[in-house]
Backbone as JSON Lines, residues from 0, in Angstrom:
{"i":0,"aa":"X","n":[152.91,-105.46,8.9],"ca":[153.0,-105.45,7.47],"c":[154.23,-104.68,7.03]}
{"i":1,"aa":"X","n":[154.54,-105.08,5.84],"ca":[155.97,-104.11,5.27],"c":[155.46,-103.03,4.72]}
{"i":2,"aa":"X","n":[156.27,-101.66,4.77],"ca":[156.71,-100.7,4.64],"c":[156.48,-100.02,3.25]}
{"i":3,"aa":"X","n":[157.6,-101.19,2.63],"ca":[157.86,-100.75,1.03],"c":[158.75,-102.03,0.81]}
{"i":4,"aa":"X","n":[158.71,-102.58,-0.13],"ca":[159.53,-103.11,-1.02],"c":[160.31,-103.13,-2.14]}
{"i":5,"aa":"X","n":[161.32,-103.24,-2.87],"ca":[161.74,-103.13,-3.44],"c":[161.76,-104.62,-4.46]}
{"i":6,"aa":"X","n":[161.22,-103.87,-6.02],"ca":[160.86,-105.18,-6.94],"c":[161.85,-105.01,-8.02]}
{"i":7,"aa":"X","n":[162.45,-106.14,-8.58],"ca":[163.91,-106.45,-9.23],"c":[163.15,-105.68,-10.5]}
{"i":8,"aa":"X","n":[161.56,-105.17,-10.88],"ca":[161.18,-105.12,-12.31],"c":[161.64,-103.64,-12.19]}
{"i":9,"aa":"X","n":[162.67,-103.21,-13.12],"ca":[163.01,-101.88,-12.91],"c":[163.01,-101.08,-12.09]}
{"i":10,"aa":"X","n":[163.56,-101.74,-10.83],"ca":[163.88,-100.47,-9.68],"c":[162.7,-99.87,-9.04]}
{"i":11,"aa":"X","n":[161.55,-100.44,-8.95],"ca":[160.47,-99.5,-8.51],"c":[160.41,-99.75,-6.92]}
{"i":12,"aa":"X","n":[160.18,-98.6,-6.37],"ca":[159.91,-98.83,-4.95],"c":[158.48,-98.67,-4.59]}
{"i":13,"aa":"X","n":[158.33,-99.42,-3.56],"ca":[156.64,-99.13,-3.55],"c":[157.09,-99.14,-1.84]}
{"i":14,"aa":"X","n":[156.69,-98.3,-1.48],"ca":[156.01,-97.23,0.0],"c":[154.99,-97.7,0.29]}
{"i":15,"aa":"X","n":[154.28,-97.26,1.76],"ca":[152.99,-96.75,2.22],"c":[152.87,-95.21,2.21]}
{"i":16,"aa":"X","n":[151.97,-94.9,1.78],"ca":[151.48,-93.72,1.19],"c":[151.31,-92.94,2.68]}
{"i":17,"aa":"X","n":[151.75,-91.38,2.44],"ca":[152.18,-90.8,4.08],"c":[150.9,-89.58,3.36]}
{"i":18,"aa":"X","n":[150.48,-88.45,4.53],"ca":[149.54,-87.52,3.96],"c":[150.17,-86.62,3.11]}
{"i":19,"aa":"X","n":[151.34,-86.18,3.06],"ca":[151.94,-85.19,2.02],"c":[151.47,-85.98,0.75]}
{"i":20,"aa":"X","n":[151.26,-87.02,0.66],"ca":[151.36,-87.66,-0.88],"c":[149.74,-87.26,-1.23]}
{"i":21,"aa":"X","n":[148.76,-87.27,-0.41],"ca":[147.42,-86.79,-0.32],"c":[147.22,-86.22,-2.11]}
{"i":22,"aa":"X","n":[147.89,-84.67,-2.18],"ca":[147.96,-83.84,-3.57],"c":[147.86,-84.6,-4.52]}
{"i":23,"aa":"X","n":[149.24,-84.92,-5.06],"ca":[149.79,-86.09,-5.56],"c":[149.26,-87.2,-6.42]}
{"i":24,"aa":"X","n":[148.49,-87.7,-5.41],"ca":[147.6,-89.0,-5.8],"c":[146.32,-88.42,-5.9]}
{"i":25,"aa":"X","n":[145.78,-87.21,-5.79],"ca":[144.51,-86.52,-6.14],"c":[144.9,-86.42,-7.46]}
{"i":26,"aa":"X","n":[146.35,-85.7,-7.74],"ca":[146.28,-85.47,-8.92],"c":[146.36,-86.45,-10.36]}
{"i":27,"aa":"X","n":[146.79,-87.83,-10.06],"ca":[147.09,-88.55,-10.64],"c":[145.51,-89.09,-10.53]}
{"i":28,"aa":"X","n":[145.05,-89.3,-9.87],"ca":[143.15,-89.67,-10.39],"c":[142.83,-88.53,-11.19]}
{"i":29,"aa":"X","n":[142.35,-87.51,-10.88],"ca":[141.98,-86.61,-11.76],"c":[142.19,-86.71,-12.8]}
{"i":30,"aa":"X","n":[143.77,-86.34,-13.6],"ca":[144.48,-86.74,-14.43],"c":[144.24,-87.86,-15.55]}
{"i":31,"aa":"X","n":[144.01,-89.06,-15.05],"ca":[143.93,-90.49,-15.33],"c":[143.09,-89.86,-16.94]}
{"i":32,"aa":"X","n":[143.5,-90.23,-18.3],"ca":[142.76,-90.38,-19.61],"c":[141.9,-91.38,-19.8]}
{"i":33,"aa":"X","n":[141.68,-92.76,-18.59],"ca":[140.96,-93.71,-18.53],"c":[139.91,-93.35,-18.26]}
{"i":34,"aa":"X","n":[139.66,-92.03,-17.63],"ca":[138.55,-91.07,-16.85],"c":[137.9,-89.74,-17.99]}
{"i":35,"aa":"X","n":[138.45,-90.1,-19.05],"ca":[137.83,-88.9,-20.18],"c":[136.7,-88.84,-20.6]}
{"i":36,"aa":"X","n":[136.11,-88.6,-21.1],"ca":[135.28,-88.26,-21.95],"c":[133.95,-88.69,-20.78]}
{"i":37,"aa":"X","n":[133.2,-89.95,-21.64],"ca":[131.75,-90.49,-20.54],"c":[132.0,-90.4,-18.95]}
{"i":38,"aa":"X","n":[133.4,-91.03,-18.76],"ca":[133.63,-91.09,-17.17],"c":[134.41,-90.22,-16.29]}
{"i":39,"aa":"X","n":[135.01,-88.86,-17.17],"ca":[135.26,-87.94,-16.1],"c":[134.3,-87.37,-14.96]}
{"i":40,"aa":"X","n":[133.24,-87.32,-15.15],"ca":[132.11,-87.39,-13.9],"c":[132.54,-88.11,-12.72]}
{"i":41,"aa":"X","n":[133.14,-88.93,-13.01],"ca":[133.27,-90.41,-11.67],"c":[134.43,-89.33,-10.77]}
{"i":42,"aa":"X","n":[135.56,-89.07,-11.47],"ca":[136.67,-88.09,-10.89],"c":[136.78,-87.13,-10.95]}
{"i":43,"aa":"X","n":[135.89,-86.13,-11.54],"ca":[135.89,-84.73,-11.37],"c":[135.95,-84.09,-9.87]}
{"i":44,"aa":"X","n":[135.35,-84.64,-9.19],"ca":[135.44,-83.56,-7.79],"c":[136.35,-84.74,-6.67]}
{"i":45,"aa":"X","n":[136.89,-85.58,-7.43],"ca":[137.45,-86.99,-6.85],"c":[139.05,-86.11,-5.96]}
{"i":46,"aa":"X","n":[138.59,-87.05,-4.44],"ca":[139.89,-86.21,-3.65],"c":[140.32,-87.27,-2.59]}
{"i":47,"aa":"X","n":[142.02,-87.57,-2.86],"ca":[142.74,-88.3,-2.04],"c":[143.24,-87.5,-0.82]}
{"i":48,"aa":"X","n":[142.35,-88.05,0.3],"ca":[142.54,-86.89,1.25],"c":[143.78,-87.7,2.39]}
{"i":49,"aa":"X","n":[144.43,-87.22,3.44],"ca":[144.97,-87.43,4.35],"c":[144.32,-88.58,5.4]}
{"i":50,"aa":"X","n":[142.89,-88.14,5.18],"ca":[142.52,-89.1,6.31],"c":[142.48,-90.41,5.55]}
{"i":51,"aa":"X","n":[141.99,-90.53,4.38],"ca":[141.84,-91.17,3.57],"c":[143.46,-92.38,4.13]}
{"i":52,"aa":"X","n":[144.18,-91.88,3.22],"ca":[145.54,-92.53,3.67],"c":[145.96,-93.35,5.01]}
{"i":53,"aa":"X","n":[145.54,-92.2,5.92],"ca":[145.65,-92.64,7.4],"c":[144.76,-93.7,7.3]}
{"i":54,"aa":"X","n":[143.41,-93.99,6.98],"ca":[142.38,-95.0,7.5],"c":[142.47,-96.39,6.38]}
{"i":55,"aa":"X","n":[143.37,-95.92,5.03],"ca":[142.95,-97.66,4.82],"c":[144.88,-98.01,3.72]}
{"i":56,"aa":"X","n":[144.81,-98.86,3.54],"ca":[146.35,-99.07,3.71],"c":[146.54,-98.93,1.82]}
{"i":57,"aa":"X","n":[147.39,-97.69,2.07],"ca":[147.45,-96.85,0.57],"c":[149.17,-97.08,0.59]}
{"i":58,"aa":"X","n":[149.29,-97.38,-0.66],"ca":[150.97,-97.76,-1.34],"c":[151.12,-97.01,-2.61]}
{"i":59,"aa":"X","n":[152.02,-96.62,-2.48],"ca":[152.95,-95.49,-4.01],"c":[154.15,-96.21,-4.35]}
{"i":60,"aa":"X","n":[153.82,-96.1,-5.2],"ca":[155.07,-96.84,-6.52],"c":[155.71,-95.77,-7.42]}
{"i":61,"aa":"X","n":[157.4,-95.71,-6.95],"ca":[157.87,-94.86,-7.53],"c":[159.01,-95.37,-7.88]}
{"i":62,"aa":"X","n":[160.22,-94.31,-9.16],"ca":[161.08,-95.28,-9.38],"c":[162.65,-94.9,-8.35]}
{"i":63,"aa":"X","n":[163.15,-95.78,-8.2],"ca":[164.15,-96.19,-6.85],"c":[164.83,-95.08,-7.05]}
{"i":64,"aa":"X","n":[165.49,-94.32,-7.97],"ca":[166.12,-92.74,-7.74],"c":[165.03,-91.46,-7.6]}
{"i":65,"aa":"X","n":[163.96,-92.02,-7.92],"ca":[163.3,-90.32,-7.18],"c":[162.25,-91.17,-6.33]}
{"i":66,"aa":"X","n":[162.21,-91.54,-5.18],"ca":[161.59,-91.93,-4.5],"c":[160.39,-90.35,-3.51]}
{"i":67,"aa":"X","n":[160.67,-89.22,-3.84],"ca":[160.37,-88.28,-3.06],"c":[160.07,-87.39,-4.68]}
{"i":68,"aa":"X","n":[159.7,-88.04,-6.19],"ca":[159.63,-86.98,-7.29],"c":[158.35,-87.6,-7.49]}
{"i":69,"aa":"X","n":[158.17,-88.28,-8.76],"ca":[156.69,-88.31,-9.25],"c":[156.41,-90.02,-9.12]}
{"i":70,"aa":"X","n":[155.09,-90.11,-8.72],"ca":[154.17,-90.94,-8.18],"c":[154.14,-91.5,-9.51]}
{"i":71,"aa":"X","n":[154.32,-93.07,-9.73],"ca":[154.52,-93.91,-11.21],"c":[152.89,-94.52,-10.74]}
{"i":72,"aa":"X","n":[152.69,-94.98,-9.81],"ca":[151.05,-95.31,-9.11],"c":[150.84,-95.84,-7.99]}
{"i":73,"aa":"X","n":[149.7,-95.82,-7.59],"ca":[149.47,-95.94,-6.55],"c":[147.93,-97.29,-6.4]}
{"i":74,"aa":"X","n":[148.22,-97.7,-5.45],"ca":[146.55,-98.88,-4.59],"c":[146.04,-97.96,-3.76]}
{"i":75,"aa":"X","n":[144.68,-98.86,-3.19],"ca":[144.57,-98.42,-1.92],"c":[143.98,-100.01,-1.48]}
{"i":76,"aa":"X","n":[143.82,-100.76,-0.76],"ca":[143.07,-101.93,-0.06],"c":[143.02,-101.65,1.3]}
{"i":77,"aa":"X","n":[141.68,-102.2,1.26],"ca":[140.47,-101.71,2.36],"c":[140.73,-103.12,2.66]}
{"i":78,"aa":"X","n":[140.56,-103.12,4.31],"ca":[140.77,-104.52,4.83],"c":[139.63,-105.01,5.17]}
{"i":79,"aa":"X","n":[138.33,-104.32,5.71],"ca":[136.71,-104.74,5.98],"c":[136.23,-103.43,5.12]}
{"i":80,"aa":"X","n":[135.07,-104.42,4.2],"ca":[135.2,-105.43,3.84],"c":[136.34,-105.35,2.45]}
{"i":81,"aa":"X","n":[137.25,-106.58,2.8],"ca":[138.14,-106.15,1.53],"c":[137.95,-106.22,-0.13]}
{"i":82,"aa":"X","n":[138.47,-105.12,-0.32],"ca":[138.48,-104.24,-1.59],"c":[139.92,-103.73,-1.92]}
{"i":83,"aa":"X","n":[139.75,-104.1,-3.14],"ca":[140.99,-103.51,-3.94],"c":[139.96,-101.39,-4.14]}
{"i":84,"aa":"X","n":[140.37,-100.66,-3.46],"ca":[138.95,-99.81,-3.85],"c":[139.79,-98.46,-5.06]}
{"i":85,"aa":"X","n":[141.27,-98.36,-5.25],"ca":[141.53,-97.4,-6.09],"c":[142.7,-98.4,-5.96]}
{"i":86,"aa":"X","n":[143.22,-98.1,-8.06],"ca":[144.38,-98.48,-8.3],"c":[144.5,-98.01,-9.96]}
{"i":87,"aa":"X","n":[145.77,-96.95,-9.29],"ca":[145.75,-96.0,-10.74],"c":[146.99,-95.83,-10.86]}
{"i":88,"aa":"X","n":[147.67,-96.02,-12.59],"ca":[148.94,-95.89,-12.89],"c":[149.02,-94.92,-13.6]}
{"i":89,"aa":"X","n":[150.23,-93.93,-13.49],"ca":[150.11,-92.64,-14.05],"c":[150.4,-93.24,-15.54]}
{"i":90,"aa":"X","n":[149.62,-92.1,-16.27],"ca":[149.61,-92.38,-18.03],"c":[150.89,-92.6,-18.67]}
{"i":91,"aa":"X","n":[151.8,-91.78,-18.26],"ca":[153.14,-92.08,-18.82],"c":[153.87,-93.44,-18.63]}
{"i":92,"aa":"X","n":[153.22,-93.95,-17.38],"ca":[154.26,-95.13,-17.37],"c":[153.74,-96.57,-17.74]}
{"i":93,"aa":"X","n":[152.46,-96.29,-18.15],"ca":[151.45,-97.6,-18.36],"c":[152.31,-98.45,-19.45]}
{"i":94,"aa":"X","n":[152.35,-99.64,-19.3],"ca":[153.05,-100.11,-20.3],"c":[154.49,-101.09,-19.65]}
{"i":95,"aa":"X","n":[154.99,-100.39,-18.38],"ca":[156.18,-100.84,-17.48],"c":[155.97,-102.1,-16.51]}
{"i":96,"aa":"X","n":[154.79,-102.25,-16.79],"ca":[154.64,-103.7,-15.41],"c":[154.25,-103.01,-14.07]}
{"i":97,"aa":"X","n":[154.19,-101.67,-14.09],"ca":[153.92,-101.24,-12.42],"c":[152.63,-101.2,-12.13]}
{"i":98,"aa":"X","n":[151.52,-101.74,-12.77],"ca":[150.13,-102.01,-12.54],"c":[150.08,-103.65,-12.08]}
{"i":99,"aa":"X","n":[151.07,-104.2,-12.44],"ca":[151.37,-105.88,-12.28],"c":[151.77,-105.77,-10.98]}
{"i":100,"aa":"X","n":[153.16,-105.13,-11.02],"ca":[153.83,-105.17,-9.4],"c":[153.1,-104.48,-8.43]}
{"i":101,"aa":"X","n":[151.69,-103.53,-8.72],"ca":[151.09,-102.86,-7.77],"c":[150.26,-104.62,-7.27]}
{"i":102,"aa":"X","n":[149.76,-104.89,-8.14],"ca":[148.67,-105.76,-7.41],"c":[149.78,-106.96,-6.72]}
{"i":103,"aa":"X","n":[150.58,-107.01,-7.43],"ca":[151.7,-108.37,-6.62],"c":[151.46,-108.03,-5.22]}
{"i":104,"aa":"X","n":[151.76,-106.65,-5.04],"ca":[152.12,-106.22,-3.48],"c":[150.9,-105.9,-2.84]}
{"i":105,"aa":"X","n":[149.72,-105.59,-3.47],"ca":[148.31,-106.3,-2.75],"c":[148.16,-107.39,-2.44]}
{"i":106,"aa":"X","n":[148.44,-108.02,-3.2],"ca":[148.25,-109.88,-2.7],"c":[148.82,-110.14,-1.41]}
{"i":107,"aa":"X","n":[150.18,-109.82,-1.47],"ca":[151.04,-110.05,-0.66],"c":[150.55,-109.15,0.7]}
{"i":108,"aa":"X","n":[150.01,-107.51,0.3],"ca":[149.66,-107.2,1.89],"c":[148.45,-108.19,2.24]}
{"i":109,"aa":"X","n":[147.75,-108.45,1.8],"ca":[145.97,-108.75,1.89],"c":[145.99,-110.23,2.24]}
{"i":110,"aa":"X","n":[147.55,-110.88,2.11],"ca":[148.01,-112.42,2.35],"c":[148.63,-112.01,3.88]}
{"i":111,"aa":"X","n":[149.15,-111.2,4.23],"ca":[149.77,-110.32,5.31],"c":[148.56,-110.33,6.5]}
{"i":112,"aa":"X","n":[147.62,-110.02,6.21],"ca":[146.5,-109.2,7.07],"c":[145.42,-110.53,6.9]}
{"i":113,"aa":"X","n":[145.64,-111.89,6.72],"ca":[145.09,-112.96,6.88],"c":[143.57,-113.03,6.03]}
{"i":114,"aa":"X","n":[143.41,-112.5,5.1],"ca":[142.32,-111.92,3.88],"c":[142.79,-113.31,2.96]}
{"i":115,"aa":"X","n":[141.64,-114.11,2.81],"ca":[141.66,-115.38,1.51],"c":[140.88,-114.74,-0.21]}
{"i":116,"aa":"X","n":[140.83,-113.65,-0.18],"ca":[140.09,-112.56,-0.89],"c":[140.12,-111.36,-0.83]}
{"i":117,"aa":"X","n":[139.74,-110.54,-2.19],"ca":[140.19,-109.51,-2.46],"c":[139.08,-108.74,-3.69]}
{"i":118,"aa":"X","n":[138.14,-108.22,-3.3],"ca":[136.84,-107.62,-3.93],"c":[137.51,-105.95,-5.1]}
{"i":119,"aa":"X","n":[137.09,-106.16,-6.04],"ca":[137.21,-104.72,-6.73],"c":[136.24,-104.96,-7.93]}
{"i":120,"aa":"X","n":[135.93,-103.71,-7.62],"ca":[134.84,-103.21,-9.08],"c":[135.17,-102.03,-9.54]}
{"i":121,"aa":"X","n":[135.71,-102.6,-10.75],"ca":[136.36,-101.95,-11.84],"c":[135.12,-101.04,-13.02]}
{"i":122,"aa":"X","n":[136.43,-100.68,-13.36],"ca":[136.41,-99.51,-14.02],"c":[136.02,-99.99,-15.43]}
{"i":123,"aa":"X","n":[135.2,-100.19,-16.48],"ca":[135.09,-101.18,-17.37],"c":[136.27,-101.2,-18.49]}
{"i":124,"aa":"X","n":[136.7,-100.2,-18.83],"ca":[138.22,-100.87,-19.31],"c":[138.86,-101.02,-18.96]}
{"i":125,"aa":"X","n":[139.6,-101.32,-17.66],"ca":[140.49,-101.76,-16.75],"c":[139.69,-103.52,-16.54]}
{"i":126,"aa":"X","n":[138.9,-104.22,-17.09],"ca":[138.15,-105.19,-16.32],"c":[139.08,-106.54,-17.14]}
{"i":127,"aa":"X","n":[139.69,-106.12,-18.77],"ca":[140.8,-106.89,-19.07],"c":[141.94,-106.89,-18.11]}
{"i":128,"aa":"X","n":[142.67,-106.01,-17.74],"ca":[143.65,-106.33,-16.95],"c":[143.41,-106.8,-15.89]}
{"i":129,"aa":"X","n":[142.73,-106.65,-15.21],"ca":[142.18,-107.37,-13.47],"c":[141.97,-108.72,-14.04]}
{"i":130,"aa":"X","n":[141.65,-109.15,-15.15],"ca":[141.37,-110.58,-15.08],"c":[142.85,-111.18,-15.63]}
{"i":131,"aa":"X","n":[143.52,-110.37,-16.26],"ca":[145.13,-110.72,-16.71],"c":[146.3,-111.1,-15.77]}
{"i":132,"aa":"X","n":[145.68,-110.1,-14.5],"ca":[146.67,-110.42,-13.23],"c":[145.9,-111.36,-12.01]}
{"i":133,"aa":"X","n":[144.71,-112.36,-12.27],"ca":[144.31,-113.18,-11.8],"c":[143.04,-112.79,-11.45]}
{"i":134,"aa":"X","n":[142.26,-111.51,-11.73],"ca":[140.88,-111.41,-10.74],"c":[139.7,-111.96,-11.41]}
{"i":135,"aa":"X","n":[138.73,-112.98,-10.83],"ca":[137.94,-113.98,-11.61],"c":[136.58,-112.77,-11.41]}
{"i":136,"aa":"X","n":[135.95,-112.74,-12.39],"ca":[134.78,-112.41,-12.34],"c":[133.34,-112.98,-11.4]}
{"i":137,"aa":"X","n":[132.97,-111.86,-10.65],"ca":[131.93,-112.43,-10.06],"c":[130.18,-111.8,-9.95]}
{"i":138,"aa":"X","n":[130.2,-110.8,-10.51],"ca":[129.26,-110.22,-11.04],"c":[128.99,-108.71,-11.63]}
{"i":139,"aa":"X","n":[128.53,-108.25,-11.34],"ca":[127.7,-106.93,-11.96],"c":[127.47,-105.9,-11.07]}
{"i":140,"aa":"X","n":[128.1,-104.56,-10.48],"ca":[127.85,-103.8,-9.61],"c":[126.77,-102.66,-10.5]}
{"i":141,"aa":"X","n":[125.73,-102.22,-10.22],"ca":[124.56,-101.99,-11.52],"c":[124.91,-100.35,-11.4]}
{"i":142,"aa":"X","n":[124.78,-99.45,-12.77],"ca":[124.95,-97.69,-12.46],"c":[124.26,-97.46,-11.22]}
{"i":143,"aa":"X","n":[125.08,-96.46,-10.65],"ca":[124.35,-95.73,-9.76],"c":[125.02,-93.67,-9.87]}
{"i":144,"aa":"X","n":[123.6,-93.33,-10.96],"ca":[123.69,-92.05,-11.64],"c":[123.44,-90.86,-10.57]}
{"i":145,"aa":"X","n":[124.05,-89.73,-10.17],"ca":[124.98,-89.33,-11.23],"c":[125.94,-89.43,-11.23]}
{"i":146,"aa":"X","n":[127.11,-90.04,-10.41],"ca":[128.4,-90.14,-10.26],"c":[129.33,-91.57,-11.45]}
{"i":147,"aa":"X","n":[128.11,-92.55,-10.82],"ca":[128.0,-93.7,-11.99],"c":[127.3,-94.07,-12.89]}
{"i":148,"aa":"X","n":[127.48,-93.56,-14.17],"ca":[126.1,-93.58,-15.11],"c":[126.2,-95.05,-15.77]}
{"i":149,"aa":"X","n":[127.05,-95.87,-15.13],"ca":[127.16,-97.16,-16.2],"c":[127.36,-98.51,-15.25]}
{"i":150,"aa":"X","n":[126.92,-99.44,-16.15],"ca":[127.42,-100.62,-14.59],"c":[128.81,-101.04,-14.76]}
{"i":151,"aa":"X","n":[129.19,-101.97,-13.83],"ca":[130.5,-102.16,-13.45],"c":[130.99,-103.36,-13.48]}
{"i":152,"aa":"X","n":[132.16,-104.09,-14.02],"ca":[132.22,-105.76,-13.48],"c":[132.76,-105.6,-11.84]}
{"i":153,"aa":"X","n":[132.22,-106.23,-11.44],"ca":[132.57,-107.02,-10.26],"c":[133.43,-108.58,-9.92]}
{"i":154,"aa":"X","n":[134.71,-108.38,-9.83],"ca":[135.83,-109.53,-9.52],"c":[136.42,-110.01,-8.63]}
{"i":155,"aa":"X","n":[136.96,-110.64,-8.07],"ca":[138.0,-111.11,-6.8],"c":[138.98,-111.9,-7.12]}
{"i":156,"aa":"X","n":[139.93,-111.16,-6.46],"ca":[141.0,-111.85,-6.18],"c":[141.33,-112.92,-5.11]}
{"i":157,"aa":"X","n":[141.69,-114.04,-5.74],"ca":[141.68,-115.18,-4.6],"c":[143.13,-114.6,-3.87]}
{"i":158,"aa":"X","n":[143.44,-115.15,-2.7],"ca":[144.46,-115.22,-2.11],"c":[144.96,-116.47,-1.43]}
{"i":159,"aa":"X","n":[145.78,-116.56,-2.15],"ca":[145.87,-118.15,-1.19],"c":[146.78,-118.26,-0.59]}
């Protein structure tokens, strides 16, 4: 699989995520205002660990002159069973297409690693955009309190 690529939409580079980035991308979940109020529970004690990184194939999106400064966002896809399972764009940059070009370059790994599909259960306001960048709805992942006090859509991404 590739490395990192480089996407013509404003210079962004997207990496595989190494353990120094571990902090980083803890801090950018934590962080996340999508996670306020009802659903900071879900990420309060939420931690992007090293092994984490090492065991399932994690990518950072940053922009092409600070490739080594601040994390614009990051995936993670789980190859068994596959899952889109974290994909978070830092608050400042929402708005740039780098939530678009993150999942482009899921497709493309998860088309890589011979996957005709691509499972995520979202976050319920994130469940417009997953269906904006192609993910069809396929059911209902139900609360599971106390971490999840609410249910979830459940979508996939085809891969073809």
């Amino acid at each position: 699989m590739r490395s990192s690529i480089t996407s013509t939409h404003g210079d962004i580079v997207i990496r595989r995520a190494v353990a120094p980035d571990a902090k980083r991308l803890t801090r950018l979940v934590r962080g996340s205002r999508a996670y306020e109020g009802p659903y900071s529970a879900m990420v309060a004690g939420y931690r992007v660990g090293s092994d984490y990184i090492e065991t399932h194939q994690v990518y950072v999106a940053f922009d092409a002159d600070d490739s080594a400064g601040l994390v614009l966002g990051f995936y993670s896809l789980v190859l068994v069973p596959p899952e889109l399972d974290l994909l978070f764009v830092q608050d400042a940059a929402q708005g740039r297409g780098i939530g678009r070009l993150l999942i482009e370059h899921m497709k493309s790994e998860a088309r890589a690693a011979g996957l005709d599909r691509v499972r995520v259960v979202s976050h319920p306001p994130a469940e417009g955009f997953y269906r904006s960048v192609g993910a069809r709805p396929t059911g209902v992942v139900a609360a599971n309190p106390p971490a999840v006090a609410w249910d979830r859509p459940e979508l996939e991404f085809p891969i073809p």
